[in-house]
C-alpha positions in Angstrom: 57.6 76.3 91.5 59.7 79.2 93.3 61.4 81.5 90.9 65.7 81.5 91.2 66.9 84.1 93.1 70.1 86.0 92.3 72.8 87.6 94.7 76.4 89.1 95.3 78.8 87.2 97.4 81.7 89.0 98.5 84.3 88.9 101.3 87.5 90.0 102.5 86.9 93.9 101.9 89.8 94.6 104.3 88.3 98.6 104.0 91.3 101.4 105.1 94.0 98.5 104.7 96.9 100.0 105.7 99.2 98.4 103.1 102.2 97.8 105.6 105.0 98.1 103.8 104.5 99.7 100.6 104.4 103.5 101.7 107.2 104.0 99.6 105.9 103.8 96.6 105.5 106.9 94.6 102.8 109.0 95.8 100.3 108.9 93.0 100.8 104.9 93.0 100.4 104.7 96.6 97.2 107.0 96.7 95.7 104.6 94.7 96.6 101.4 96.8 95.0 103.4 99.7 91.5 104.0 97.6 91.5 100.3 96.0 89.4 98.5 98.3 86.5 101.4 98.4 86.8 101.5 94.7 86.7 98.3 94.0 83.9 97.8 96.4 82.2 100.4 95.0 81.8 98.1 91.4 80.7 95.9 92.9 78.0 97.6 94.2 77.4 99.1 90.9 77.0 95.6 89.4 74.6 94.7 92.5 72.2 97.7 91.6 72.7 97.1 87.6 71.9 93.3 87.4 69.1 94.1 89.9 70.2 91.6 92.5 67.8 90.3 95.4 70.7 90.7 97.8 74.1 91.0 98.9 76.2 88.7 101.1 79.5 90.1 102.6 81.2 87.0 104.4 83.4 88.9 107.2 86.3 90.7 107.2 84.5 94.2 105.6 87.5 96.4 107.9 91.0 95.3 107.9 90.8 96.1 111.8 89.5 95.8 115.0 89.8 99.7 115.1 87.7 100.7 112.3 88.4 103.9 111.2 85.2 106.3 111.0 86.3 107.2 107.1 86.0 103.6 106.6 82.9 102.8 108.0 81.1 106.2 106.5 82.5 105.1 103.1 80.7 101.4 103.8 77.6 103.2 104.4 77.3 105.4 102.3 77.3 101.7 100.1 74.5 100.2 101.7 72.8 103.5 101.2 72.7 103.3 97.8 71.7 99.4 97.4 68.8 100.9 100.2 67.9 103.2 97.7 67.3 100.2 94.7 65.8 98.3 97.8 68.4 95.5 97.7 69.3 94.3 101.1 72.8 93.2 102.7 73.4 90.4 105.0 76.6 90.8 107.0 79.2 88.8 109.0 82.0 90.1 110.8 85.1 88.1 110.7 88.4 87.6 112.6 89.6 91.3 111.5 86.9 93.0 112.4 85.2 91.3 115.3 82.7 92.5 117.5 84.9 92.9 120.1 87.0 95.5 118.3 86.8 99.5 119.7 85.0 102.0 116.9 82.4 104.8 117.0 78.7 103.1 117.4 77.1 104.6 113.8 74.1 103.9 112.6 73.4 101.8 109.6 70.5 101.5 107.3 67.4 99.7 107.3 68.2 97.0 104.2 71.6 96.2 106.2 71.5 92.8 108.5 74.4 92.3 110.6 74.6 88.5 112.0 75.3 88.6 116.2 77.8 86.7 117.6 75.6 83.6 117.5 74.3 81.3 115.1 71.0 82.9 113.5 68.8 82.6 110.8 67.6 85.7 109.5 64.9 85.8 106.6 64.6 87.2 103.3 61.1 88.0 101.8 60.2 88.9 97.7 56.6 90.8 97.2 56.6 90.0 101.5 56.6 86.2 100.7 59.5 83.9 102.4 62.2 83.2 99.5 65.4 82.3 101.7 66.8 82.1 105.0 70.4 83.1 106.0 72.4 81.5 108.6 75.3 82.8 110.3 77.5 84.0 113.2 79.4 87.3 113.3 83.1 86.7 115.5 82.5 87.7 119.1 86.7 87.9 119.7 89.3 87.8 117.4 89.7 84.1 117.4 87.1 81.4 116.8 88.6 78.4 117.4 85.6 76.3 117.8 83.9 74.6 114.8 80.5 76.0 114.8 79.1 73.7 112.3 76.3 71.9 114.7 74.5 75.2 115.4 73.7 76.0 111.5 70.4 74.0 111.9 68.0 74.7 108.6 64.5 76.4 109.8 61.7 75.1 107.9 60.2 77.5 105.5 60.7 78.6 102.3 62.8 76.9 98.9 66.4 78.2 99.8 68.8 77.9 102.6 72.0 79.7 102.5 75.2 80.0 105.1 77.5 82.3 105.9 80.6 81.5 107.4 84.1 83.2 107.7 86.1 80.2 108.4 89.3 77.8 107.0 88.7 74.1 106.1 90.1 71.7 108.5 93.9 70.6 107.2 94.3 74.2 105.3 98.5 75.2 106.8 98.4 78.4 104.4 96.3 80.0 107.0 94.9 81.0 110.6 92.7 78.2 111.5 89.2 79.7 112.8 85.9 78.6 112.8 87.1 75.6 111.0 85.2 72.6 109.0 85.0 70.1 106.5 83.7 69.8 103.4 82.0 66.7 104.4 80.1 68.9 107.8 78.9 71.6 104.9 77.1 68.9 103.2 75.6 67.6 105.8 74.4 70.3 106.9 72.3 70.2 103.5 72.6 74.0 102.2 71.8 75.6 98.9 74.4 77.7 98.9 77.6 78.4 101.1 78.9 81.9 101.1 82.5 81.5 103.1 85.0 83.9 103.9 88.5 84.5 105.2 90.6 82.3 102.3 91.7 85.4 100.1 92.0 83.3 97.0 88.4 82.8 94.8 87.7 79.0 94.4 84.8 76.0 94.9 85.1 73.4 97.8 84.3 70.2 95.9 81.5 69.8 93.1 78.7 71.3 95.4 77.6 75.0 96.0 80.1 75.8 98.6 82.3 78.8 97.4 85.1 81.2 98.8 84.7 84.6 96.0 88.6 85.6 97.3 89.3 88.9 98.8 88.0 91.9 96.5 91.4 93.6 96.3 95.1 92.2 96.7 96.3 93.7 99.4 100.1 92.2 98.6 102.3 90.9 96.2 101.3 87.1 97.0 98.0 88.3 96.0 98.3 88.0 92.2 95.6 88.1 89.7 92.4 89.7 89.4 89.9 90.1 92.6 86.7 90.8 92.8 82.9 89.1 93.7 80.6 86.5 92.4 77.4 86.9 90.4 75.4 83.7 92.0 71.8 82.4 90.8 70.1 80.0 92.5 67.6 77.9 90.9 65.9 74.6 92.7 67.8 73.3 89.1 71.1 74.2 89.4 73.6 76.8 91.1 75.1 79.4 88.4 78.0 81.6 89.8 79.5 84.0 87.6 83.1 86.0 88.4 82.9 89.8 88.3 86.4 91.3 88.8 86.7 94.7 90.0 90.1 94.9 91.2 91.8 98.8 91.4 94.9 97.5 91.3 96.3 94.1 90.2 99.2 92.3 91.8 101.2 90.5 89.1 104.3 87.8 88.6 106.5 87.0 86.0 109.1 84.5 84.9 111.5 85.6 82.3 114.5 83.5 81.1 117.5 84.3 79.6 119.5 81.1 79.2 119.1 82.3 75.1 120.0 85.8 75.2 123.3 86.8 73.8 123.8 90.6 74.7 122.2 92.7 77.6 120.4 94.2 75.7 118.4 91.2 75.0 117.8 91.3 78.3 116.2 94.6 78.8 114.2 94.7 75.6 112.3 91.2 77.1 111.8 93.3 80.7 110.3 95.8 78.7 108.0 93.8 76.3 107.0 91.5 79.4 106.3 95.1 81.1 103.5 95.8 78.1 102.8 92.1 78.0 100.8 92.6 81.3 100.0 96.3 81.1 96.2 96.2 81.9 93.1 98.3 80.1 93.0 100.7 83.3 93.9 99.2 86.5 97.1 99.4 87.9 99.7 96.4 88.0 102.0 96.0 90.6 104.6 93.4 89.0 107.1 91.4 90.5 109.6 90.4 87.9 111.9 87.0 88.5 114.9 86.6 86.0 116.3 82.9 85.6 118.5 81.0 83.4 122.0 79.9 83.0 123.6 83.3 81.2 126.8 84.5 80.6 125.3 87.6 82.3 124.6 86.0 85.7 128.1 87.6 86.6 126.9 90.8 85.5 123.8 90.9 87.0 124.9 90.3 90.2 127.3 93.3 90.2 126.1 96.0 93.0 122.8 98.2 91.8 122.7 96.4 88.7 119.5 95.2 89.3 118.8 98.3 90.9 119.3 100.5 87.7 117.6 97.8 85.9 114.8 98.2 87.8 114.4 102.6 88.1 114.8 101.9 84.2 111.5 99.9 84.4 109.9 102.5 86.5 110.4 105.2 84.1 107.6 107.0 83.2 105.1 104.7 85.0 104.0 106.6 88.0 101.8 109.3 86.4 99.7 107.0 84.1 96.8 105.3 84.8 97.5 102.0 83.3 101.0 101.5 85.0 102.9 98.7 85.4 104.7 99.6 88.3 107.8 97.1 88.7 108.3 96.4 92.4 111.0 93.9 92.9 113.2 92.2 90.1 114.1 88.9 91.8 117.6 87.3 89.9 117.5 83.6 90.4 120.3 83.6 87.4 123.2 80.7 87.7 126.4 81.0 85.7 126.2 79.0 82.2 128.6 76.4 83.5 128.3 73.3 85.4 129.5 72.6 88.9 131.4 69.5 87.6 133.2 71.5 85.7 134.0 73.8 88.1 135.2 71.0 90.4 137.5 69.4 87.8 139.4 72.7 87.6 139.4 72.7 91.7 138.2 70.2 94.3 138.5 73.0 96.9 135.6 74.8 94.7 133.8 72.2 94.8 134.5 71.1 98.4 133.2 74.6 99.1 130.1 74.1 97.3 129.7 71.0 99.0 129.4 72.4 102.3 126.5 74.8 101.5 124.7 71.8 100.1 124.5 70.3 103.5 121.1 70.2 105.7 121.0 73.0 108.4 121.8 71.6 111.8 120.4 73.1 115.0 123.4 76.1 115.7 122.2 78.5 112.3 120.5 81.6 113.6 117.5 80.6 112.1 117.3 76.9 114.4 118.2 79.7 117.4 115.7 82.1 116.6 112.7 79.2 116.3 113.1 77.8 119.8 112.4 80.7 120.9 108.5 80.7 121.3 108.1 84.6 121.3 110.4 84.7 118.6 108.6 81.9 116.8 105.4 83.3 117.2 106.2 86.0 114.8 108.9 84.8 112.5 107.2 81.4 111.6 106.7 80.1 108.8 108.1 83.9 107.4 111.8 83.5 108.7 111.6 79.9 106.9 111.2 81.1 103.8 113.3 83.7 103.7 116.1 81.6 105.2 115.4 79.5 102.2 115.8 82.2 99.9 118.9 83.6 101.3 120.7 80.5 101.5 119.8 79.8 97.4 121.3 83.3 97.1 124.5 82.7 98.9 124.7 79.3 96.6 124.0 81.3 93.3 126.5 84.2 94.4 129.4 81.6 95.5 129.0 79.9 92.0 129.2 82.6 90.4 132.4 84.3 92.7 134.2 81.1 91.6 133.3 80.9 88.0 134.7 84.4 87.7 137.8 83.5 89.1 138.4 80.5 87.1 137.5 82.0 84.1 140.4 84.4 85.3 142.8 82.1 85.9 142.4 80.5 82.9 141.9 83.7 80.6 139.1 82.5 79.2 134.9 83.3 79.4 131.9 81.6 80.8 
């Protein structure tokens, strides 16, 4: 009977991610941001050469670009150097990011690494020089794959296991690019121990069979919440045992607090701040995104220029130079006034009128219909300009409420 064998799965490195967007964070937070990917790849090597794995899989995507920087790709080696040293080996695929048709300096890489050409191949792995397992997989020749490359992962006879690696999106998935795409029902078929995928960024099992994505082992944004990292898998002719190892740097975090109860303002900074240690971490770094909602008396308030803005350099206080922050990064207000619009429209029917008119469906002359039949423009504002048009337009409905409250609480002398 062959004896389990145990390996890493990871994907989605994204090495020397440039974090668009978030250079302004303070310097000592953003430092960190910039290191998170090598150091979280570096536990995960660490737990590689501690649990005495057989091997490593890395499912595409190991730089963030088709330039790879040389930093980046020293800093990679320097990582297979050390599993070389504990003789574990690493089986590679190279994604949409960081195809092979990308432009970096030709280095060379170690003896225990196995990089998968732009074909479909099956390369072996030998224990005590005895066949154990053989790897299928395809590294991306271009940046886009668009062809489903399911019919060329045929099994070689041989020895007990058979694992694939693919960096690909399952047929009917909107939330991202569509590449090398398949079904569940083609991975079966194509009868597999083990499927080590690639390129979805969040950590989860394709039906009841061994067909995994580990997520990406750092979040590289805010939509990127909770802890990343690899799996732990053992493969037995029995059963399929994969274990979650996060090793996240920093972790992107979101939370809902409601004030609808709160009777001073006060109130409402001492729950920022207990939600703030609520999710403070052992040592990583949080990044927080912090949504207030609720009918309050406060709503008015709130939405009173850099308000929120105070609110939120309060929140930062004293964060930056520790090594457990929480460092806030947005404080969204989805507040409403704690009145109801029929209320407000038996006082007025030209408030409510008014109200009335934002509640109706876009039709093809806003800026946002203009801008999408545009094809350039859609290109690179779809589905992005969507949801922020949805969000400004609940804004501008929230604001308006609250405009007219005020003045009818005015009017009457009274308060909301």
């Amino acid at each position: 009977m062959t004896s389990p064998i145990t390996f890493i799965h990871m994907a989605d490195l994204h090495l020397d991610s440039p974090f668009i967007g978030l250079s302004k964070l303070p310097e000592p937070i953003f430092h960190r941001l910039q290191e998170s990917t090598f150091k979280s790849l570096t536990r995960i090597i660490t737990h590689a050469i501690n649990r005495k794995v057989d091997f490593v899989i890395i499912a595409g995507d190991i730089f963030d670009g088709e330039r790879r920087s040389l930093r980046a790709q020293l800093r990679f080696r320097a990582e297979m150097e050390r599993l070389q040293t504990h003789n574990i080996p690493a089986y590679i695929i190279h994604g949409n990011h960081d195809h092979l048709g990308g432009v970096w300096i030709d280095i060379d890489w170690p003896e225990n690494v196995h990089i998968f050409p732009d074909k479909v191949t099956c390369i072996p792995f030998e224990k005590d020089q005895n066949p154990v397992a053989h790897l299928y997989g395809f590294s991306y020749p271009s940046k886009a794959v668009h062809e489903n490359m399911l019919s060329h992962y045929k099994k070689v006879p041989g020895p007990e296991y058979h694992i694939g690696l693919l960096h690909g999106s399952e047929e009917g998935n909107t939330n991202h690019s569509r590449y090398a795409s398949f079904s569940v029902k083609e991975l079966l078929e194509a009868d597999m121990d083990y499927w080590a995928l690639g390129h979805i960024h969040v950590r989860q099992q394709l039906g009841q069979k061994s067909i995994f994505y580990p997520g990406n082992i750092q979040g590289l944004h805010r939509k990127e919440i909770g802890e990343k990292g690899c799996l732990h898998v053992e493969l037995s002719q029995i059963e399929t045992k994969t274990t979650f190892i996060p090793t996240s740097e920093l972790i992107w975090k979101s939370y809902s607090i409601n004030i609808e109860n709160y009777q001073s303002f006060d109130e409402i900074l001492s729950a920022l701040y207990t939600v703030k240690e609520e999710i403070r971490e052992g040592e990583a770094g949080v990044l927080a995104t912090l949504e207030i909602v609720g009918k309050s008396e406060w709503n008015y308030d709130l939405r009173q220029p850099h308000v929120i803005e105070e609110v939120l350099l309060n929140l930062q206080e004293g964060e930056e130079e520790r090594q457990n922050f929480v460092w806030v990064v947005d404080c969204k207000l989805h507040t409403q006034p704690n009145v109801s619009l029929d209320s407000i429209s038996y006082e007025s029917t030209f408030f409510k009128t008014l109200y009335d008119v934002m509640e109706q469906p876009d039709d093809d002359d806003t800026i946002m219909h203009v801008l999408l039949r545009d094809s350039t423009a859609r290109a690179f504002l779809q589905p992005k300009l969507e949801e922020e048009w949805a969000y400004i337009q609940d804004e501008a409905k929230q604001l308006l409420l609250s405009e007219l409250t005020q003045m009818l609480i005015k009017e009457g002398g009274g308060k909301a």
